[in-house]
Every structure is written in structure tokens, then in C-alpha cells.
KEKOL-900660 format. One record per residue (C-alpha): residue number from 1; x, y negated, z negated. Coordinates in steps of 0.02 Angstrom, whole numbers. Layout:
N
k:NUM&X:X&Y:Y&Z:Z
...
//
This chain:
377
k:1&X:-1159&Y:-1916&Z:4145
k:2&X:-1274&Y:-1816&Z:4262
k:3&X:-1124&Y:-1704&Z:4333
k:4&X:-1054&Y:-1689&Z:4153
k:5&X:-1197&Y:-1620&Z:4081
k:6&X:-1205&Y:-1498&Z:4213
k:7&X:-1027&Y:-1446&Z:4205
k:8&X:-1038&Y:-1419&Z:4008
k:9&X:-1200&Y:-1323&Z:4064
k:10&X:-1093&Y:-1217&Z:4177
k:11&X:-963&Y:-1204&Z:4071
k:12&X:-1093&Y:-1107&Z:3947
k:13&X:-1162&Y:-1013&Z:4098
k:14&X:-968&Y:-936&Z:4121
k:15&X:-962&Y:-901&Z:3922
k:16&X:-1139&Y:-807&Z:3935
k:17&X:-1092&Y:-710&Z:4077
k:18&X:-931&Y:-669&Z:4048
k:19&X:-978&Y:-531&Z:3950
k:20&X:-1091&Y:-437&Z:4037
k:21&X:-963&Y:-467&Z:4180
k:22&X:-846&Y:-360&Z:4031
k:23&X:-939&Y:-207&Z:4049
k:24&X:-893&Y:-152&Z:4218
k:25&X:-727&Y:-141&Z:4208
k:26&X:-717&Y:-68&Z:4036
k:27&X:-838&Y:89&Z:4112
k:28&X:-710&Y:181&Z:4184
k:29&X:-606&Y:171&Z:4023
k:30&X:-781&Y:220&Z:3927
k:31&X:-812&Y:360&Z:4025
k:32&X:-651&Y:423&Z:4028
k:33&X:-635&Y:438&Z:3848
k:34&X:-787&Y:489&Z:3773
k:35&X:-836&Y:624&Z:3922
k:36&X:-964&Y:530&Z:3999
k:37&X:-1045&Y:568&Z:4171
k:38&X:-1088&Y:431&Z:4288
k:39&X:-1255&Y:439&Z:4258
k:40&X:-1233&Y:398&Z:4082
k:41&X:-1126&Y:256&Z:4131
k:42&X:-1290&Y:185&Z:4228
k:43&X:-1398&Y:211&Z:4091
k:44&X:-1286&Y:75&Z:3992
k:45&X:-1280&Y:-37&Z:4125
k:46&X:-1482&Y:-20&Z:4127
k:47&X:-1486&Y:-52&Z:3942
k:48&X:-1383&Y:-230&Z:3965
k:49&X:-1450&Y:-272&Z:4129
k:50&X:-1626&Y:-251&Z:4053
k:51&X:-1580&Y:-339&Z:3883
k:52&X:-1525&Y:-484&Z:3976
k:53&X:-1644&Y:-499&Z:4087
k:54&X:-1839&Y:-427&Z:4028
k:55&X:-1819&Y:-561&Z:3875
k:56&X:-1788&Y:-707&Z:3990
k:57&X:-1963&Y:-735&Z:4036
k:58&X:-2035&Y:-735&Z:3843
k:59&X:-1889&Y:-863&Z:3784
k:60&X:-1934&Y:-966&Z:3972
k:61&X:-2116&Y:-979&Z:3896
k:62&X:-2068&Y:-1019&Z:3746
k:63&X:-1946&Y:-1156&Z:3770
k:64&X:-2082&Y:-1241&Z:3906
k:65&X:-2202&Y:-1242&Z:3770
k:66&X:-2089&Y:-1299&Z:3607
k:67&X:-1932&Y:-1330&Z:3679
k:68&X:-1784&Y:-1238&Z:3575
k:69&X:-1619&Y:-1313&Z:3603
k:70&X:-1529&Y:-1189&Z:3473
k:71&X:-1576&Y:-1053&Z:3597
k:72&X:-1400&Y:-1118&Z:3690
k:73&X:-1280&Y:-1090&Z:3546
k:74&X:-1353&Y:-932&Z:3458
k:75&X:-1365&Y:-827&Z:3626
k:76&X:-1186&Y:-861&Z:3667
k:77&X:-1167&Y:-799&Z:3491
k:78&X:-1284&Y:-647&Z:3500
k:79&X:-1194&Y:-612&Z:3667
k:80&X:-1036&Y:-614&Z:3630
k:81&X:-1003&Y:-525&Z:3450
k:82&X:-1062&Y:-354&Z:3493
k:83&X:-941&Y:-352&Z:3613
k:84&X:-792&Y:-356&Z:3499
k:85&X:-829&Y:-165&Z:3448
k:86&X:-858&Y:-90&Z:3614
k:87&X:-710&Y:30&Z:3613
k:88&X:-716&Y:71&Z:3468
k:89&X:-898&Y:145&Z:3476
k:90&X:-904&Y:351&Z:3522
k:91&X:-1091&Y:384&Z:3500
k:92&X:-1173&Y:351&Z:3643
k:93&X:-1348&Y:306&Z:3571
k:94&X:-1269&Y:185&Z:3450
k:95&X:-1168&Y:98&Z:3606
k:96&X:-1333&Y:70&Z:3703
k:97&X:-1414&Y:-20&Z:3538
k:98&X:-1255&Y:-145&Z:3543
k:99&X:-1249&Y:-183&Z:3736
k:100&X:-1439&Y:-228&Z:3674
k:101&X:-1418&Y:-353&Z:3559
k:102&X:-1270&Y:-417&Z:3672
k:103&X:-1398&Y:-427&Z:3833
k:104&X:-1527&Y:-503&Z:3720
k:105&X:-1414&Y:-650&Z:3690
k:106&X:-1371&Y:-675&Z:3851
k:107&X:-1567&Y:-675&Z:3889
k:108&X:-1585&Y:-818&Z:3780
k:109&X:-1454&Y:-940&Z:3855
k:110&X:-1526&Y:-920&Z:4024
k:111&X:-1697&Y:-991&Z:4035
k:112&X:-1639&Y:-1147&Z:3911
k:113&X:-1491&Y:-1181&Z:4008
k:114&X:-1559&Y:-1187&Z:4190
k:115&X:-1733&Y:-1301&Z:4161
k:116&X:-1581&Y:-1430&Z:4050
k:117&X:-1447&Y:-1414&Z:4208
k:118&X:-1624&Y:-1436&Z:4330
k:119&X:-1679&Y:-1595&Z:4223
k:120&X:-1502&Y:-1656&Z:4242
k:121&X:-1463&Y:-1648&Z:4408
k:122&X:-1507&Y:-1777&Z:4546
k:123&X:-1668&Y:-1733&Z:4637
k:124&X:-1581&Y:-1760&Z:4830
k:125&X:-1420&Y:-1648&Z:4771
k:126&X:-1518&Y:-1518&Z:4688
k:127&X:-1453&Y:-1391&Z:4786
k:128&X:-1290&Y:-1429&Z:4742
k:129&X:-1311&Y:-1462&Z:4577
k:130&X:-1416&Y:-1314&Z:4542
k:131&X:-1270&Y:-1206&Z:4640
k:132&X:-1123&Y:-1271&Z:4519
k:133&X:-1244&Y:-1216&Z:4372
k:134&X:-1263&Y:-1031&Z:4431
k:135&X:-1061&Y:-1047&Z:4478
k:136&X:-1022&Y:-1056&Z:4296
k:137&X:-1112&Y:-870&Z:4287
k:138&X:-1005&Y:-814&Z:4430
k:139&X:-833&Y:-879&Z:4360
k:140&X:-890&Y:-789&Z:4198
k:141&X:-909&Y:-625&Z:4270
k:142&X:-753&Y:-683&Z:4384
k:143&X:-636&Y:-684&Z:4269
k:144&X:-714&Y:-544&Z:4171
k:145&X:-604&Y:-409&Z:4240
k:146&X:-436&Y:-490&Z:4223
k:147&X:-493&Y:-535&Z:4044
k:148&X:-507&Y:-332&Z:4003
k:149&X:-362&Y:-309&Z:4105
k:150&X:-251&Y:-421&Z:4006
k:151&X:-338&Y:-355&Z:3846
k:152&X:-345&Y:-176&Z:3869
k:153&X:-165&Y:-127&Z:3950
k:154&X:-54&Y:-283&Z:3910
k:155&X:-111&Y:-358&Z:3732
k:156&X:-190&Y:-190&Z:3674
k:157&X:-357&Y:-141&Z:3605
k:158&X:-353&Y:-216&Z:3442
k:159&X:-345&Y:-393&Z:3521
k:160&X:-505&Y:-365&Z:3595
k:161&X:-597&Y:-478&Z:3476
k:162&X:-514&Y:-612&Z:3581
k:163&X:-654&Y:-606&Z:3717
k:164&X:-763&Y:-701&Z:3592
k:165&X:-670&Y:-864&Z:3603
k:166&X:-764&Y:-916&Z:3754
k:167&X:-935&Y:-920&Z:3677
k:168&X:-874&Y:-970&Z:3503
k:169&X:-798&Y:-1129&Z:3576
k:170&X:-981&Y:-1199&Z:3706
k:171&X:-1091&Y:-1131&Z:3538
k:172&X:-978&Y:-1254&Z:3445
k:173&X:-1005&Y:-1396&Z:3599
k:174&X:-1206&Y:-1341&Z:3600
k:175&X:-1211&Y:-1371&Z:3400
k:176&X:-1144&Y:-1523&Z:3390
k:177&X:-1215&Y:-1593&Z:3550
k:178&X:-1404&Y:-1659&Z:3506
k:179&X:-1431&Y:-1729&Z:3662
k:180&X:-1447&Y:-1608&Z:3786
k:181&X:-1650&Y:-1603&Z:3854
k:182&X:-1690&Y:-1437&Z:3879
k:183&X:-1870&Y:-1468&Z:3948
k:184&X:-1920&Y:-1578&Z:4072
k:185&X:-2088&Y:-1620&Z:3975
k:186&X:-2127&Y:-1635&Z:3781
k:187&X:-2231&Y:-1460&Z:3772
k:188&X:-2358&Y:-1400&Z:3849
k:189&X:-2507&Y:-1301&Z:3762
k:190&X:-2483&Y:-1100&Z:3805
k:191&X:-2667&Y:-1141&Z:3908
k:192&X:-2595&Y:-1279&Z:4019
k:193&X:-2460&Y:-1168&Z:4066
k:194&X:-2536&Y:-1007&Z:4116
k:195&X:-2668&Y:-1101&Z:4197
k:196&X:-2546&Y:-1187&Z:4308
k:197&X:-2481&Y:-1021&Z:4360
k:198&X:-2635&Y:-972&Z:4458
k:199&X:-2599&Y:-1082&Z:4594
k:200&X:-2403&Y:-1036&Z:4599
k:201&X:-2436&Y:-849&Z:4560
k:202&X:-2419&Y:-779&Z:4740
k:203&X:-2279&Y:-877&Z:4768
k:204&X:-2184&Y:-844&Z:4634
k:205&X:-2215&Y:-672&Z:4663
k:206&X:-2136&Y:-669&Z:4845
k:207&X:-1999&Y:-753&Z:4760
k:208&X:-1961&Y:-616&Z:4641
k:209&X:-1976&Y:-498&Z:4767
k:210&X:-1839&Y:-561&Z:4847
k:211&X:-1716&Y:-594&Z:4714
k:212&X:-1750&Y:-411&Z:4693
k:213&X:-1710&Y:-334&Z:4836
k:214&X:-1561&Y:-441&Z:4819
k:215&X:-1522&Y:-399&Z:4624
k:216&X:-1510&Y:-197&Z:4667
k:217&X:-1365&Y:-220&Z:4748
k:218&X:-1285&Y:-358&Z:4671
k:219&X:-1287&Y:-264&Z:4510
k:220&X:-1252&Y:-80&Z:4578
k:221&X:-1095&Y:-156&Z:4663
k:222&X:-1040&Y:-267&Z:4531
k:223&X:-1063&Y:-114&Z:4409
k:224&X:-997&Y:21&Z:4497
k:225&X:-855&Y:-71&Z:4604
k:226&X:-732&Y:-17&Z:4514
k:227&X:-766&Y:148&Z:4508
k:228&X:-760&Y:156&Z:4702
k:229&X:-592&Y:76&Z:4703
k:230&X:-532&Y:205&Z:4583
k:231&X:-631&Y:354&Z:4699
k:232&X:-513&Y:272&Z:4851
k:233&X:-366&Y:296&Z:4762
k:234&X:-314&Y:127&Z:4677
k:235&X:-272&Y:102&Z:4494
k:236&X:-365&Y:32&Z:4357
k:237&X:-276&Y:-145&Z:4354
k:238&X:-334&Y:-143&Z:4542
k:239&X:-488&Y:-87&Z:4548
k:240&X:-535&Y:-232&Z:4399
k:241&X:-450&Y:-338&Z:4535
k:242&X:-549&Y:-293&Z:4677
k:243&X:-712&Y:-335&Z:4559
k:244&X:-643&Y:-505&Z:4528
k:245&X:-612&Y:-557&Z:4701
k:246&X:-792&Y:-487&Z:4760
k:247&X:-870&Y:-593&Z:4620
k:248&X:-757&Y:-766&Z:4672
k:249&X:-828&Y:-733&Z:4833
k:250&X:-1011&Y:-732&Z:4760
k:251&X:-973&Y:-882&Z:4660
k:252&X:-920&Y:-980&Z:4825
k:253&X:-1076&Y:-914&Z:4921
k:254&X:-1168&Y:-1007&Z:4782
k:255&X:-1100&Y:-1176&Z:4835
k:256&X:-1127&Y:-1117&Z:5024
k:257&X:-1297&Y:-1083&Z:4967
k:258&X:-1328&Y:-1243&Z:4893
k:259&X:-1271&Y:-1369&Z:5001
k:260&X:-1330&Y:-1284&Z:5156
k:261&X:-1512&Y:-1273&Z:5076
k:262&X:-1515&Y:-1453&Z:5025
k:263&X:-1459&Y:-1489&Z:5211
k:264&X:-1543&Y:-1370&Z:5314
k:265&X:-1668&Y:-1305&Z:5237
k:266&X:-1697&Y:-1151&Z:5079
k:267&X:-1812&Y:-1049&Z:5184
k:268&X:-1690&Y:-1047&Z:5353
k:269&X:-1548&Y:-1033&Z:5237
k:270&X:-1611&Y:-871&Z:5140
k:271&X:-1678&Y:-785&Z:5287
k:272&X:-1490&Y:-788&Z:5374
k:273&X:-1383&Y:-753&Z:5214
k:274&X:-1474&Y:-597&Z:5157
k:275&X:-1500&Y:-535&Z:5332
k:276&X:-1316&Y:-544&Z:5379
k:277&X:-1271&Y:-474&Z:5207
k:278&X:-1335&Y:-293&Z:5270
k:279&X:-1219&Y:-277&Z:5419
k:280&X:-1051&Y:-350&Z:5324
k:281&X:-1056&Y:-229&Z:5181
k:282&X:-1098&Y:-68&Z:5287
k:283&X:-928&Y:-118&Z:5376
k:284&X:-846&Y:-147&Z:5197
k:285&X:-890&Y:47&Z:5173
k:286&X:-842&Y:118&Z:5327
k:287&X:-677&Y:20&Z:5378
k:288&X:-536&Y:25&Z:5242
k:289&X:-373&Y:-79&Z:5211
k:290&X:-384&Y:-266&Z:5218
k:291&X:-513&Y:-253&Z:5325
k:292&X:-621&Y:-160&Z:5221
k:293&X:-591&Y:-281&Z:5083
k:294&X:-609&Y:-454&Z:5215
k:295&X:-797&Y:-370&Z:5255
k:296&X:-851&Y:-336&Z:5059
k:297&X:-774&Y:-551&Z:5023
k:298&X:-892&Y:-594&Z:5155
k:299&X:-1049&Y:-489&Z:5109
k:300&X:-1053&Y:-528&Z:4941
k:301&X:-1014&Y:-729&Z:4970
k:302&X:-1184&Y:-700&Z:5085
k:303&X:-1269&Y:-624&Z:4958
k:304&X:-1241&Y:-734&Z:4826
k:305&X:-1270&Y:-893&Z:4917
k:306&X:-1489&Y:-849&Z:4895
k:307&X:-1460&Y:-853&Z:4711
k:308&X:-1496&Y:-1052&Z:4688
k:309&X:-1607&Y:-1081&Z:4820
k:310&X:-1714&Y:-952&Z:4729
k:311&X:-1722&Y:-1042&Z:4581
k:312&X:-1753&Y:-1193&Z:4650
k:313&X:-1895&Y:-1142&Z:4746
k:314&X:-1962&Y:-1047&Z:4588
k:315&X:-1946&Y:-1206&Z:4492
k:316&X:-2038&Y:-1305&Z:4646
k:317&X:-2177&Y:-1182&Z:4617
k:318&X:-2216&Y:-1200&Z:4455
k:319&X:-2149&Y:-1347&Z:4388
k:320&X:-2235&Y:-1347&Z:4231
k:321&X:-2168&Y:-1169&Z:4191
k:322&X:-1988&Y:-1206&Z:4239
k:323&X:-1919&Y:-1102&Z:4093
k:324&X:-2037&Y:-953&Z:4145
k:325&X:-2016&Y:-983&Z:4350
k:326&X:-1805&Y:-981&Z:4335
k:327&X:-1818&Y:-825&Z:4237
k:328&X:-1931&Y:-726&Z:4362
k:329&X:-1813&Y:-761&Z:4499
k:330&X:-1624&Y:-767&Z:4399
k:331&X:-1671&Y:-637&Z:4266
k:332&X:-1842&Y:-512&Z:4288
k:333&X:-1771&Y:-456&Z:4450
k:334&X:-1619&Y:-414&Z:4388
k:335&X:-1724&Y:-277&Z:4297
k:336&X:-1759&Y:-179&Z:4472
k:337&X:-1565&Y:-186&Z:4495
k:338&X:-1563&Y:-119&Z:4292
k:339&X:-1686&Y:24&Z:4322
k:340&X:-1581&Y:74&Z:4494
k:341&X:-1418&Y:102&Z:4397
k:342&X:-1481&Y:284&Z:4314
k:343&X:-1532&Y:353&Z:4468
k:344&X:-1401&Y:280&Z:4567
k:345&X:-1254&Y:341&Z:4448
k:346&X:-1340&Y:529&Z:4446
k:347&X:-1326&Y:522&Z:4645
k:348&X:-1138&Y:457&Z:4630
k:349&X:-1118&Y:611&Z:4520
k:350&X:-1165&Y:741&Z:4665
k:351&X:-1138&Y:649&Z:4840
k:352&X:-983&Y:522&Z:4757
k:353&X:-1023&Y:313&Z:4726
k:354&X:-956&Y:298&Z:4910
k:355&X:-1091&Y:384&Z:5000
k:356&X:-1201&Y:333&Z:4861
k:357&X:-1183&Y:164&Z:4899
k:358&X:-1231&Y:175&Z:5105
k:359&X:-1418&Y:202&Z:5040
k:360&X:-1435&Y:45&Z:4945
k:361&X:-1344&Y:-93&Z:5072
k:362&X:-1533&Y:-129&Z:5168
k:363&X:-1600&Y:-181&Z:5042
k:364&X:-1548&Y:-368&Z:5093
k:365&X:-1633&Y:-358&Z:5250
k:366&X:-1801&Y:-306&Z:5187
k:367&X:-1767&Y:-468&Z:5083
k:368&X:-1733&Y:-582&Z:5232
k:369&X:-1895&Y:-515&Z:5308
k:370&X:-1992&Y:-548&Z:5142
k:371&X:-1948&Y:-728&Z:5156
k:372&X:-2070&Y:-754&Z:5308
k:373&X:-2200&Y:-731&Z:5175
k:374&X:-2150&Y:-882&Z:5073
k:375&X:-2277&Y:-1032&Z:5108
k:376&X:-2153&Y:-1182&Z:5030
k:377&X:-1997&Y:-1235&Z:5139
//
């Protein structure tokens, strides 16, 4: 029952994430037809990377105090409707308000979902547990690309109301299912929990910092991927490709992540994966071929495979703010990767997303160092 529970959790991670994972590849089409710049593009993936992320930590508090299981059914909902329209939407203004409302709902599955897949899983396979959890997020965004592919140039447009399916079928599984825990306690008062987060506060902090350093380029190159591929010459069928294997890769790093952790340790584990990341995808950029594309597989499988141990070690932190902790680390840092997209697109615009890219790839490194500043193994 544990690993079923999980695995329906998972299975509402992929319908969560599959549509921000939607955006990406549609950007190129977006841009294209409307007369958008690059920088524009960034601002929209700021506006859902921020959405989804900066209202985490509010719904993490809130569920910790009064636990809200609805929270998993209505943000698939909220996440997935605005999306129906998103080609069909020329003013620019009025496309950032819907990619809002869409990364609000995707804020309010998170938090819920990851303190009911924690309370599920067994305590020695946490690791594990915790890393087929986040995988549901990466098969989302995954499959994402193929999904607009197979809407976009082989069903047509109209079709694309389609890509709700996904989190119309888990909201109906959430509804019905009234026995999912989504706190490990009954409540605490809002007193109890921020005073427990004076002892955890520095620790969570470090934490954050590196999911950040991390998040900057797992979002630039997850948003702007395909772009690249297009700059290099390939179509836009292969260029959604590209993004899809890059994100499988992340999705198996998670697992690599997770059972190495619960084996070998999180700290150890984190230090080598992020450090390692650096090196890989400066030789994606500056090789090409299959080559090129064996070097991005393995950076971003090292890159992804910090995402659970983070959250676990959040969660170890501040266990009475489990909600609140995941966020920090799955969702608030995001929001440094968000507020790097503007700037990063206007560069793309003068020097191309190519070169662009080159100044962003140490970031993982300054987060492997970071880690020596953690206290908790």
C-alpha cells in the first residue's frame, strides 16, 4: 500500500508538471507567430516559473497547519485549464495572466503532494521513495514535448484541449480518494511552527541556496533547449525531441540520486553530482554530434539526481514544517532560475542562447562547494 500511494502520488506529480513542461516547446511556435523577441519569451517563462513556485511556501504553511487535501485535485485543475487556450492568445499581457493562474495551480499540488508521498514512504528507503515521487515531475515534463509535438503538427491545434486529460483523470483519483494523509501530524498552531524554524533556519537556508544554484540552470536549459537545437540547425519535431531526452535523463538521475543517498550518504552524494555537472555540460556546448548530445544526457542526469536528497534533508530539518521545508528547496528556488530567464533571453538576443548559455553552466559548482556548509549528513 506504501509504494501504491506513492506511485498514485507520482502519477499526479507527472499530471502537474506536465504542463509547465508544455511551455518550452510551444515558445518557439509563440514567438514565431506573434513577433516576439527572446527576451519576451523569458519573461513568460519567469511569470510560470514564479507562479509555480513563490506560492508553494504559503500553501506548505498552510497545509502543516490545517491540512487541505483538496489542494491535490483543484491545482491539477487550476494547472491544467489555462493551458487549453495558449495558442490561441496574441496579447502578450493577457498570456502572462494565464501562464499565472496555470503556475499557481501547479504551486498548490506541490507542497500537499510531497509531505503525503514523505508520510508514505518507508523511513530506511526514503531516498528511494522520495526519488520515484519527484520522477513523476520529470516524466511529466518528459513527455511534455512529444505531447505538443503530436498536438501541434500531427493532430492540429484545435485538439489542443487534449493536454488536459492528464490532470482531469488524478483530480478525479484525488476526489474520490479520502484517504490519502497529507500531513504527518494533526495541525500545528502557526506559533509552534515558526518557532520550530529558528533552530532549522540556517540550515534550511544553505539548503535553498543550493537548490538554487542548481534551479538556474535546470530551468534556463529546460526552457530554452529547444531554441538552441533550432539555433544548430535541427527542426522543430527535433529540437522538442532533444528536450525530452535531456529531461528522461534528469528523471533517471533522480533514482541515481536517491538510492545512492540512502546508501552512501546525501551530503557525499550532492557534493559529487553537482560538481561533475559543471564539466559535462561545458563539453555538451562545445563538442557537437552524438557526442555533444551523450555529454548534455549525462549532465543533466547529474544534475537532477540533488533534487530528492534536497528535500529530504529540508524535511529532516524541519520536520514540523514539512509542507513549508519541501517547498523552499523543490519550489522558492526555482524562483532564482524564474528571475534569470529575462535577463538571460535579452543576452540570447545579442550574443545567441549558445554563447549565452557558457555563462550560466558554474553555477553547479558553486553549489557543490555550498554543501560543505550544511551541518546534517
Amino acid at each position: 500500500m506504501r509504494w501504491k500511494r506513492i506511485l498514485f502520488l507520482a502519477f499526479g506529480h507527472m499530471a502537474s508538471d506536465f504542463y509547465p513542461g508544455m511551455l518550452s516547446p510551444l515558445l518557439p511556435i509563440i514567438t514565431e507567430r506573434f513577433g516576439w523577441s527572446i527576451a519576451q519569451a523569458g519573461i513568460l517563462v519567469m511569470v510560470m516559473q514564479f507562479f509555480s513556485n513563490a506560492v508553494q511556501p504559503a500553501v506548505g504553511i498552510l497545509n502543516d497547519h490545517r491540512p487541505m487535501r483538496s489542494f491535490l485535485w483543484a491545482g491539477l485543475l487550476i494547472s491544467a485549464i489555462p493551458f487549453c487556450f495558449l495558442l490561441s492568445i496574441s496579447h502578450f499581457y493577457l498570456m502572462a495572466i494565464i501562464l499565472a493562474v496555470a503556475g499557481t495551480g501547479v504551486a498548490v499540488y506541490h507542497p500537499v503532494g510531497v509531505v503525503a508521498a514523505s508520510h508514505a514512504a518507508d523511513e530506511k528507503r526514503r531516498g528511494l521513495s522520495m526519488a520515484l515521487f519527484t520522477s513523476g515531475g520529470s516524466v511529466g515534463v518528459t513527455i511534455a514535448p512529444l505531447a505538443a509535438v503530436l498536438v501541434v503538427k500531427v493532430l492540429g491545434e484545435r485538439y489542443l484541449p487534449l493536454i488536459a486529460l492528464p490532470a482531469v483523470i488524478m483530480a478525479a483519483y484525488f476526489f474520490r480518494d479520502r484517504s490519502i494523509q497529507v500531513s504527518e501530524h494533526t495541525g500545528h498552531t502557526v506559533r509552534e511552527l515558526f518557532e520550530s524554524l529558528r533552530g532549522s533556519r540556517r540550515e534550511l537556508f544553505v539548503l535553498w541556496l543550493i537548490s538554487s544554484f542548481r534551479a538556474v540552470v535546470y530551468t534556463l536549459v529546460g526552457a530554452f533547449l529547444p531554441m538552441l537545437a533550432i539555433e544548430r540547425g535541427a527542426s522543430y519535431a527535433v529540437s522538442a525531441y532533444y528536450l525530452s531526452g535531456a529531461l528522461f535523463a534528469g528523471m533517471i538521475g533522480l533514482f541515481v540520486g536517491g538510492h545512492l543517498s540512502d546508501r552512501y550518504g546525501r551530503r557525499k552524494i550532492m557534493i559529487i553530482t553537482m560538481f561533475f555537472s559543471t564539466p559535462l555540460l561545458f563539453a555538451f556546448l562545445h563538442t557537437s554530434g552524438f557526442v555533444s548530445t551523450a555529454f548534455l544526457l549525462l549532465g543533466y542526469l547529474t544534475l537532477s539526481s540533488t533534487i530528492p536528497v534536497n528535500i529530504i534533508m529540508a524535511q529532516q530539518a524541519a520536520p514540523k514544517l514539512a509542507g513549508m521545508a519541501s517547498s523552499l528547496v523543490m519550489g522558492v528556488s526555482f524562483m532564482v532560475g524564474a528571475f534569470m530567464a529575462p535577463p538571460f533571453g535579452a543576452l540570447a538576443d545579442r550574443i545567441g542562447v549558445e554563447a549565452a548559455m557558457n555563462v550560466i553552466f558554474i553555477f553547479p559548482v558553486l553549489g557543490s562547494i555550498t554543501v560543505l556548509f550544511l551541518r546534517r549528513e
